[in-house]
Every structure is written in C-alpha cells, then in structure tokens.
N, C-alpha and C positions, 0 to 999 in steps of 0.2 A: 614798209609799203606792202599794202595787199594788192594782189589784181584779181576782179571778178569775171566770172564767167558767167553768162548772161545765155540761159538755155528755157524759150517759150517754144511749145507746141502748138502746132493750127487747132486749137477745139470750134474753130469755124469748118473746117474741112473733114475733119475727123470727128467718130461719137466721142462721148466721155468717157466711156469704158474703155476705147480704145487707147487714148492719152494717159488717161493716169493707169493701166496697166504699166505702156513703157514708161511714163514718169516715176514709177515706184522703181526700176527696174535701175533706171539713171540716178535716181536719189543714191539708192544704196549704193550702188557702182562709185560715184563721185565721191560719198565719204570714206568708201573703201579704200580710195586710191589717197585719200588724204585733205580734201577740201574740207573746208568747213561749212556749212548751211548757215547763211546769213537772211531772213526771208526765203525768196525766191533765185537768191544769188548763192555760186558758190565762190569762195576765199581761197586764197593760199600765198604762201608768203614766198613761193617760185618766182621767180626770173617770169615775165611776160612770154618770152618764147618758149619757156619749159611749162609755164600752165597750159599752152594754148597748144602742144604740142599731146602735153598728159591729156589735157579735156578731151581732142580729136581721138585720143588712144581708148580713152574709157567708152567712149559712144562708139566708137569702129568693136567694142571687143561685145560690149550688150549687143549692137545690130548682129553680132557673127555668132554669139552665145545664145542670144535670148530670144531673139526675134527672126532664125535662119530662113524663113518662109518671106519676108518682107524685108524693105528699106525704108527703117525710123530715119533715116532723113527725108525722107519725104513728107514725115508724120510736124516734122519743125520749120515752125514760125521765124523764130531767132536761135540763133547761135553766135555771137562773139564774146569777146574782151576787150576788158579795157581797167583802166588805173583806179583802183575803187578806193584810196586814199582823195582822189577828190570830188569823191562825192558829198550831196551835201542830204541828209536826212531832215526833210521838211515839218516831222513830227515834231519835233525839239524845237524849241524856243531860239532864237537866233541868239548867237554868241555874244552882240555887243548889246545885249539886252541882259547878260547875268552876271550876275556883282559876286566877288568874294567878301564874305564876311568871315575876319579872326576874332577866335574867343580871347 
C-alpha cells in the first residue's frame, strides 16, 4: 500500500513566483525525506500516521529553514492524505476493457 500526500498552494492568493519558489523548496525537501514524486502527489510506503506525521515534519522544517520571515502555511490550498492504492488513474483504459493475450 502507498499513501499520498496531497500538498496544492493558493496561486489564486499568492504570485507565481511566490509559489513555486516554496514549491521547489518542498519538492526537494519531500524526496529528501524519502517520498517518491508521482505527478503532483508524493508516495511512500509508511504507515498513514508515520507519512502524515513525516510530511507535517518536512513542511514545519522548510517553513523554519527556508522561509524564517513568513508562514508557507498560509501560502497552501491543500494539504492532506489519504490511501493512494485506491485511486483510480483516468488516463488508462479501464481494466475490464484489457484482454491478456499468450503466445
């Protein structure tokens, strides 16, 4: 089981400049700490309350490292988790639509 972490910033609220500075800030952070970049989601094959405890840890340590003059919580739209095993990727052909063929 994966569980994803689901982290959008207001680019309604905030410039673009401003977002994707701390976006880049958070990218790196996240996979530093171990996630994986699926899209816009990050992974990890943690326990739901050990991801969601790490993800809180890695955005509390950028807000305290990177950005000591502001609070990027303010800068975000979403932030949670949830069981990204069942999600369903709409790009892909539906599953009772594909045939195995043996040679």
């Amino acid at each position: 089981m994966r569980y994803g972490i689901m982290i959008n910033l207001d680019y309604e609220s905030y410039s673009y400049e401003e977002c994707r500075e701390i976006w880049q800030q958070i990218r790196t952070a996240m996979v530093e700490a171990g996630f994986r970049i699926e899209g816009r989601l990050f992974t990890t094959a943690e326990s739901p309350d050990a991801a969601c405890h790490l993800a809180k840890a890695v955005l509390d340590r950028v807000n305290d490292q990177d950005f000591p003059d502001r609070d990027i919580y303010d800068c975000l739209k979403e932030f949670y988790g949830y069981d990204h095993s069942n999600t369903t990727n709409l790009l892909l052909p539906p599953s009772e639509g594909l045939e195995v063929i043996e040679d």
